[in-house]
C-alpha distance (Angstrom), angle and dihedral (degrees) to the residues before:
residue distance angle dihedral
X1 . . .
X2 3.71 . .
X3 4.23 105.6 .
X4 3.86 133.0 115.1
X5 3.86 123.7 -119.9
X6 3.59 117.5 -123.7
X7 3.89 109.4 -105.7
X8 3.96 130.1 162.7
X9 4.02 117.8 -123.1
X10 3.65 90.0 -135.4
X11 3.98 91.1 67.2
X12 3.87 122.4 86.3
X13 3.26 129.5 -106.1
X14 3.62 89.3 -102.7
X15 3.50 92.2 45.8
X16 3.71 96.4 52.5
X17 4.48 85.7 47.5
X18 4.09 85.7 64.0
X19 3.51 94.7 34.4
X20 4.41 85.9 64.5
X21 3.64 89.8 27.7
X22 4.18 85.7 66.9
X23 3.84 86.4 44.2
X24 3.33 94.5 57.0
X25 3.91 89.5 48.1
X26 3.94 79.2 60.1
X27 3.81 100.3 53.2
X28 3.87 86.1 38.8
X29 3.72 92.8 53.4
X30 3.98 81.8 57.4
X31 3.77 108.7 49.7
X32 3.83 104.0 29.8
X33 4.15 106.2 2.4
X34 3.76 127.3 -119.9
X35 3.42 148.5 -144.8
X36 3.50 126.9 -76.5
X37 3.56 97.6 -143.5
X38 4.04 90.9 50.8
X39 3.96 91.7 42.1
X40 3.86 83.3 47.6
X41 3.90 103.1 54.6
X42 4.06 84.6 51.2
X43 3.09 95.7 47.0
X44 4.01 103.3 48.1
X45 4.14 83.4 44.2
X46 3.98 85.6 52.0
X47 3.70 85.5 51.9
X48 3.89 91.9 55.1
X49 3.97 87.9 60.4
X50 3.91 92.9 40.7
X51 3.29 106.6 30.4
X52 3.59 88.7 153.0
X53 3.98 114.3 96.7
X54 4.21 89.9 -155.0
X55 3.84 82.0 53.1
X56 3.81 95.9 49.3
X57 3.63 98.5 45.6
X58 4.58 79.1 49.0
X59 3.73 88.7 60.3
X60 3.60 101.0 37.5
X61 3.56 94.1 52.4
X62 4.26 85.3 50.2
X63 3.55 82.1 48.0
X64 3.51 105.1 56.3
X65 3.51 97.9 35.7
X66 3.74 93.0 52.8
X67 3.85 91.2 48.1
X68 3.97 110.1 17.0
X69 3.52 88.3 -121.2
X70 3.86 116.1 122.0
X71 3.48 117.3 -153.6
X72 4.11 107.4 -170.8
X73 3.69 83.7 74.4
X74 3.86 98.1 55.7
X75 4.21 87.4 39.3
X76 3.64 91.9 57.1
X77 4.12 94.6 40.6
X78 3.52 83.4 52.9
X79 3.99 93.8 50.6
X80 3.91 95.3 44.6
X81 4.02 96.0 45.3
X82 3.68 134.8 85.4
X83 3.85 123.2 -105.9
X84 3.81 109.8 -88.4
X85 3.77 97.1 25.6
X86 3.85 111.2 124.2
X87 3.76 121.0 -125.4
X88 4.05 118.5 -133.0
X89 3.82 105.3 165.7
């Protein structure tokens, strides 16, 4: 798919690399499902660089609406399931 992922210019470069790495967890949790312990490292670490709730619900809304892909959904899967369990949304 040809879209960009929402980033700030104040983050790194490294910070920006784990900020699309946990996007891709997203999309990935949507076309093939993933682990909850991989889409939970990413997203903790994305929590680091927005720890901000206001700000995560700012770039999941840019998310989804560049992509289609909602990920509130896949956040609180990942919150209510069991370690191991794969995520499909």
């Amino acid at each position: 798919m040809e879209y960009t992922y929402p980033f700030s210019i104040d983050w790194s470069t490294n910070e920006i690399v784990d900020v699309v790495q946990f996007f891709e967890a997203i999309e990935k949790a949507y076309e093939k499902g993933v682990k909850r312990e991989e889409l939970m490292k990413k997203y903790r670490r994305f929590k680091e660089i927005v720890p901000s709730i206001a700000e995560e619900k700012t770039y999941f809304r840019e998310f989804e609406k560049e992509s289609g892909y909602a990920s509130y959904p896949v956040i609180k899967q990942m919150k209510e399931k069991e370690d191991g369990v794969l995520i499909k949304a």
